[in-house]
Each structure stands twice: as structure tokens, then as C-alpha cells.
C-alpha positions, 0 to 999 in steps of 0.5 A, a space after each residue: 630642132 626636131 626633125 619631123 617625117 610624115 608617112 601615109 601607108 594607106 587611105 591616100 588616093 582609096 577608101 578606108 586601109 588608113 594608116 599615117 607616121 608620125 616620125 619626130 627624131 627617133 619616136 614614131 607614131 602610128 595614127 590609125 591601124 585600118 583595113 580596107 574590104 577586098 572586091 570580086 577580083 580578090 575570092 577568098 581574101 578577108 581584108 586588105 592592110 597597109 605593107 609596114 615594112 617601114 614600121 618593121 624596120 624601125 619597130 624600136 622607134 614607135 612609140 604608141 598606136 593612136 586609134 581615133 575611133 573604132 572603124 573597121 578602116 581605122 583599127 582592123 589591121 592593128 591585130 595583123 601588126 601589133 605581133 609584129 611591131 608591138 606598142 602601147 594603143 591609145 584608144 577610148 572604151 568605145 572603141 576598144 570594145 569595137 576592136 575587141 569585138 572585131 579580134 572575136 570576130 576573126 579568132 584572135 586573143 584581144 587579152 595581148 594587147 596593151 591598151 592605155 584608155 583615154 577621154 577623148 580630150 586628154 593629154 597624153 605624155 610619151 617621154 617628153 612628148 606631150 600628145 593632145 586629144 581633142 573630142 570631135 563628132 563623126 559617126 562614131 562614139 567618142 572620136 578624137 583628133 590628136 596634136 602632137 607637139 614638135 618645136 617647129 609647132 603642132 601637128 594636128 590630125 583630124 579625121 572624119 568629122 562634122 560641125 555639129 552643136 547638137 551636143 549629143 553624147 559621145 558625138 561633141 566637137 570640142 573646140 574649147 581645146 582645140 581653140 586652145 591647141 591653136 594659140 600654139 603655132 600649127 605646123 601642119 595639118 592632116 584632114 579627112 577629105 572624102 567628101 570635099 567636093 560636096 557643097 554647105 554642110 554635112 549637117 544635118 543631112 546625115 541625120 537618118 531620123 529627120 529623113 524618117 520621122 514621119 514613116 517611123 511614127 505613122 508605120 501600123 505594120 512590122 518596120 525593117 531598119 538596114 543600116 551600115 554598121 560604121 553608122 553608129 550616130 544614126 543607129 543610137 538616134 534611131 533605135 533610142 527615138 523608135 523605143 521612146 515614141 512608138 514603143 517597138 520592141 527592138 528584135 536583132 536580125 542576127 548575131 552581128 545585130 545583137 552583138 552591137 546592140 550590146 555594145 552600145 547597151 552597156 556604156 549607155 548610147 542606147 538608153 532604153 532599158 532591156 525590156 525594149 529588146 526581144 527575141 528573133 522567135 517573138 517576131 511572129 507574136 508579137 504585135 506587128 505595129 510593136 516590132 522593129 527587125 534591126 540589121 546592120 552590117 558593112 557594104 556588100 555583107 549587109 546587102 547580102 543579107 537583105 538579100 537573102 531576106 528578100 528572096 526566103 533564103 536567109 538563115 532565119 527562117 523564122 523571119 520573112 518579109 510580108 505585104 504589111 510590113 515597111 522595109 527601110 532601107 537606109 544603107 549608104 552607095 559607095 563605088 564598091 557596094 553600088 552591084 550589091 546595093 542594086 541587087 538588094 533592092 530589086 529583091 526587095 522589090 520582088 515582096 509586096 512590102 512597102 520600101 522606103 529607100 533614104 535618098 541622095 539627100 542623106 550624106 555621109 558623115 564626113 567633112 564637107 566644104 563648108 565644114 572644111 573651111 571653117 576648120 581650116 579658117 580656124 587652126 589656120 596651119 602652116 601647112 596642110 595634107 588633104 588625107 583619107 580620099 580618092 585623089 580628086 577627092 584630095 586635090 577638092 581639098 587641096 584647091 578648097 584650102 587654096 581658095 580660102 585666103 589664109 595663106 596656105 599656096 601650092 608650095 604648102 599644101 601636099 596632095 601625095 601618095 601612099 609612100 611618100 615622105 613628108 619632111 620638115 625642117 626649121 619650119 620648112 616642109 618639102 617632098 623627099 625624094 625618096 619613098 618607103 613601100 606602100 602597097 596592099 598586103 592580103 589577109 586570108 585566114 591566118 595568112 598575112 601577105 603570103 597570097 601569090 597573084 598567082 593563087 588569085 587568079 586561079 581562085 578567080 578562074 574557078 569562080 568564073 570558068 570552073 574546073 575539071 577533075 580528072 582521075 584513074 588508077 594506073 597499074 605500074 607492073 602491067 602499065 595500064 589503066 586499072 581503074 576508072 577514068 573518072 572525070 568531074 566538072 564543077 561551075 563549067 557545064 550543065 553535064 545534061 546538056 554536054 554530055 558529048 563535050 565530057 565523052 571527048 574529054 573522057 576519052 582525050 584523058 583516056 588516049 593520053 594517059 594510055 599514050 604515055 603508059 605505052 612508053 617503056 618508062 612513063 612518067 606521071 608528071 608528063 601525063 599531068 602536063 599533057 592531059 591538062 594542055 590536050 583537055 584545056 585546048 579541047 573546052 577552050 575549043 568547045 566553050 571558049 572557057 578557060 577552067 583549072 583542071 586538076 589530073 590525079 593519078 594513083 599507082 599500084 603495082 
């Protein structure tokens, strides 16, 4: 009988970063390759991955890459991995595109890939392992939940998604195959349960033209549109309805704008044609009841932007806001984009625009309890793994499968950890006692995981207390000081207004470097030691700051 392991690395207990194994004897699958956006504790990082140092260790076992849609949290750290622990990628074009845009986006060739592209209701053949797609509907393009066969019954994935009978294209739950899929006995399931704690449904608050309608047909003046861009459901109903019944000419904000226009263009999510599109130097000839300004962009980068919008500080000078236009702002909160979001909007309450901002009443679009429920109530696993969610997140829906009578307990339902290992033998499941490492591994350029705290903090200390440059010429035959000193501060103090305060730390560096050039040896990695702890206590003393400071000495003879 096959023995089965299931590892979480990332998105338990955390937004985004998710990565689930799939171990079946000696074949792993990899469901979801994410990354997760670093805070202002992290200056300078780019993203935050999964550590695999499970997968390195067993790369000869994995079998293939299932990407069940092309989220940033979904696909971005694949390229910090793939080099590493290559394998075939099972993926639909829509969100191959999406990762090839995200590969342009940080420099990296996307031509090394392996991709296998499949419908997302295909069957998958890996060795004798038969792997089923089923199509489901969230905010992404052709999203599917996978089902990966065992001989102690299926194991079925399901990431984020909605009941939705609207049948848009692209965005359709086929419960025909999954249905199918469930006449076989289901081990186990896997499921999104970030939104778990919200009661109904998801639908159909997350739909951003129902909440709008009314303010996009009756606009005479500009109309601005921010929206995330992982929002692609509302971004293709929107604009497409903008286009039909107003007939606004769509103007990209910026590159990134017009980069996902396109991407939705050219498969045909968007069905108005390019003469709806113009240019961000039409904006001001245009008519002003024919413009729509479309930026897009993730969490704290799109509230930047807006931002500097607002403020008359963005790169475009072309476009600015004015008293007769609308700004929509249709972005949703989350626990680490909340300081941006505030920020962004009391910008934008500083123009004379009118503001429509889309409220609590526009949800993500995510499970909810009664679309939980209705999942659940239908695969009617044996066991079941609430995934994707911060941890009162997964107990809501650990305790909302609990409640439902379909004989799932607290022996069968596992609300685990990033690491912890799943097991199941003849049917039976149990938490190993033992754990793989799981934890954040920091991208910084091209740097994987090679960033010390210690680089952390002192970038961190540069952002909050500055640092001071102090600098001289030393003559090693006379033992003196033969040119400078020069002292810079950068982020510390307004020279203006302390210049007393730079004199003293002038002439402390000046004391202690002639201190040590008295010596009838002196030693430069002692007047670096000494001048940073004579210069730090006196600012600690003076500012209670705590600022880098960096000694730099030159010889001569």
C-alpha cells in the first residue's frame, strides 16, 4: 500500500509564501511555488520564500511543479528554486504568462523552464500516477484544484475559491469533474481557509461592478480605478463593462498597468478591441467623460503609488488629479498594506476630487463559511487540512468542519504547522513526530537566503537613526593627520541645527585618531574601533540615537 507524507513549507499560520509536498513512496509533488512580500522590518529584501531544504535534499523524488494559478503567493518563488530542484511545471497559459511576466520583472530568462500546459480540467499522467485537474473559479484565469490518486483514496487540493454560477469565462467551478472525482473515496483534503470566519457567501460581494455601477455610468468627469492587481475577476468585469456602456477610452497608468492590460488582451479576457486603449499622453485631449486612468498594483506598491498621485510627485507628470475628476478606490485592507492604505487615502483627501472608496461590504474572494461548507458536505473527506490562513483562520475552519456532521472529528481534521509532516498509512492519518525546516529564506537581488540578520538590522538602523561618515588622510612617515578630517551625516541630524553637536564629534575623531598616531605603532583597526565607540556614545548621549557609523582612514607615506 502506498505510503503518503504531506508537508506544508509555507502559508500555514501566514499570508501568501504557499508551498504544499505531496510525498507518495518515492514520487513528490510540489502544489504551489509562492513568495510572500517582506514589511519595513526587512529594507531592501525583495521577497520572502519557503527554505526547501526538504526538496534539495530529495530533488531525484519530485516529480512535477502544479501552479494552480499565477498569483505572486502561488508561483513567485519557483525561479529562486527551479536551478535548484528542476522539474516539469504543470501550469494553464494564463498563468504561465503571469509567471513569465513576473521572471521579466526581476531579470530572470523564463526560456529555462519546462512547462507542460494543461486545460484546467485535464488529466495528468506522471508514471503511474494519474493526477486530476478540475476547474474552479477565484479571482484568477483558469484556476484549478488538483486530485492526485493514492490506493488509500484521492487527495484533493483546493486552493482559494468561490461558489459562483455565473459562468464567466475563465472563472467557472466545474463540479461535473469534481463530483466525478468524488465517486472514488477521498482521503484527504486540503483547503483555503483564509476567509473561514466570514459568514454566507463569498458571492456576490466580491463583485467590484455591483458595488460600482451606479458611480461608473453617471461620472461626467475623469474616472481613476486602483485595484490590486491579484484582483483579475473584477479588473476583466470592470474595464470590459467601462468600455461597452460608457465608452471610456482605457489609459494604463504605467508600465505595470499596461503590461497586464495586455496580458489579458491577448488570450481575450478583455474583449474590447485596441481602439478602446489610448495613451498616457491623450490624457489631457481627450474628453474628460471619455477617460479611464487604470492602476494596478500589490498591497503597499499600489498605495505608493496612488500616493504620489495624489501628492504631484508621481513620475508622470503628465497625469494629475483635478476637482472634476472620480478617484475609485477599490483596493482591498489587509494586516500588512493597513499604514499604506491610510496613508494613500489621506493623500487623496488632500485634492478636491471626488473619492468613492468600495466598502467593508467588498470581500476578497475567498472561501467563505457557507462555500466551505458546501465543499466540504460534497467531497465529504476522510480527513481534512484547513491550509492557506493565519492560525485562527485554520482552527474557523477546522471547527466549521467539525460542526457540519459528515464525520470529519478532531482525530481527522490536522490544523498544523509550516514543517510538519502528515502521514497516512492503510487509510489511517497521524502527525509525525518528527518535523522538516521550514522557515523564510530572504531574496535580495540575486542573493538567495544569504542575508544575515545582522545586515537587517544594520539596514534597519540606517532607516531609522542614520549614519555618520568620518574620514582623514593619515601620513604613516610623520604619524599625523594630513588631510581632512571630514565628517558626513546622512538621516541623523539637520547640520543647521547641530552644528555644535558635529563640531564635538569632529574634534572627538580628531583627539582619538591623534591619540592613537602618537603610539610609536599605531594601529588603524584600533582608531576604527575606538572612534566608533567614542562617537557612538557621545550622539547616543546627545540625541539618544543609535546611528552606523563608518571611520575611514587613508595612508601615505
Amino acid at each position: 500500500m502506498d505510503k503518503i507524507k504531506i508537508i506544508t513549507l509555507g502559508g500555514l499560520d501566514e499570508l501568501y509564501k504557499n508551498m504544499t509536498l505531496v510525498e507518495v513512496n518515492d514520487e513528490i509533488y510540489v502544489i504551489e511555488c509562492g513568495v510572500k512580500f517582506p514589511d519595513k522590518t526587512k529594507p531592501g529584501v525583495d521577497y520572502i520564500i519557503p527554505r526547501f531544504d526538504y526538496l534539495l535534499a530529495n530533488k531525484a523524488k519530485v516529480k512535477g511543479y502544479f501552479l494552480t494559478h499565477g498569483h505572486d503567493s502561488m508561483i513567485g518563488a519557483l525561479p529562486y528554486i527551479y536551478d535548484r530542484v528542476p522539474a516539469p511545471i504543470y501550469c494553464t497559459n494564463t498563468t504561465k504568462t503571469f509567471f513569465c511576466s513576473f521572471c521579466i520583472h526581476n531579470h530572470i530568462n523564463f526560456n529555462k523552464y519546462s512547462f507542460v500546459i494543461v486545460k484546467p480540467s485535464d488529466d495528468v499522467r506522471i508514471g503511474s500516477r494519474v493526477i486530476k485537474l478540475f476547474s474552479t473559479c477565484c479571482n484568477f484565469a483558469e484556476s484549478f484544484g488538483v486530485s492526485i490518486s493514492t490506493d488509500q483514496g484521492n487527495i484533493i487540493y483546493l486552493s482559494n475559491f468561490v461558489i459562483n454560477n455565473d459562468n464567466a469565462p475563465g472563472f467557472v467551478n466545474d463540479f461535473a469533474k469534481l463530483g466525478k472525482i468524488c465517486e472514488e473515496k477521498t482521503l484527504v483534503l486540503l483547503m483555503d481557509s483564509s476567509a473561514a470566519e466570514h459568514a454566507g457567501y463569498c458571492a456576490p460581494n466580491y463583485r467590484l461592478l455591483s458595488l460600482l455601477k451606479k458611480e461608473l455610468m453617471d461620472i461626467k468627469g475623469r474616472v481613476f480605478l486602483a485595484i490590486d492587481t491579484p484582483d483579475l475577476f473584477n479588473i476583466i468585469e470592470v474595464l470590459n463593462k467601462a468600455v461597452k456602456y460608457t465608452g471610456r477610452k482605457i489609459i494604463a497608468y504605467d508600465e505595470s498597468s499596461r503590461e497586464l492590460i495586455e496580458n489579458l488582451l491577448r488570450p481575450g479576457y478583455l474583449t474590447f478591441d485596441r481602439k478602446s486603449l489610448a495613451l498616457v499622453e491623450d490624457v489631457n485631449r481627450l474628453p474628460p467623460n471619455e477617460v479611464l486612468v487604470f492602476l494596478t498594483g500589490f498591497g503597499a506598491k499600489l498605495n505608493s503609488k496612488i500616493a504620489l498621485l495624489a501628492a504631484r510627485n508621481n513620475d508622470e507628470k503628465i497625469i494629475f488629479l483635478t476637482e472634476k475628476d472620480t478617484f475609485i478606490f477599490a483596493n482591498h485592507i489587509t494586516p500588512e498594506n493597513e499604514i499604506s492604505t491610510t496613508d494613500a487615502l489621506d493623500e487623496l483627501y488632500h485634492n478636491d476630487c471626488k473619492i468613492v472608496r468600495i466598502g467593508k461590504n467588498f470581500a476578497r474572494m475567498h472561501a467563505q463559511e457557507e462555500d466551505i461548507k458546501q465543499i466540504v458536505s460534497l467531497i465529504r473527506p476522510r480527513y481534512f487540512v484547513p491550509i492557506s490562513g493565519s492560525f485562527k483562520e485554520l482552527l474557523a475552519a477546522a471547527k466549521l468542519a467539525v460542526s457540519m456532521n459528515v464525520g470529519l472529528n478532531h482525530n481527522s481534521i490536522f490544523v498544523v504547522d509550516n514543517g510538519n509532516i502528515i502521514e497516512f498509512e492503510a487509510g489511517f492519518g497521524k502527525i509525525s513526530n518528527n518535523k522538516v525546516i521550514a522557515g523564510d529564506l530572504l531574496v535580495d537581488g540575486k542573493g538567495i537566503g544569504d542575508i544575515q540578520n545582522e545586515v537587517i538590522e544594520e539596514r534597519q538602523k540606517f532607516s531609522d537613526d542614520g549614519v555618520i561618515i568620518l574620514a582623514c588622510t593619515i601620513s604613516k612617515s610623520k604619524h599625523t593627520i594630513a588631510a581632512g578630517p571630514d565628517v558626513q551625516s546622512r538621516g541623523l541630524v539637520f547640520l543647521k541645527d547641530n552644528e555644535a553637536l558635529m563640531r564635538e564629534i569632529t574634534k572627538l575623531f580628531v583627539s582619538t585618531v591623534e591619540m592613537e598616531l602618537a603610539k610609536e605603532k599605531y594601529s588603524i583597526s584600533y582608531m576604527e574601533e575606538a572612534t566608533k565607540d567614542i562617537i557612538f556614545k557621545a550622539i547616543r548621549r546627545a540625541l539618544n540615537k543609535t546611528p552606523i557609523i563608518i571611520p575611514i582612514f587613508a595612508e601615505i607615506e
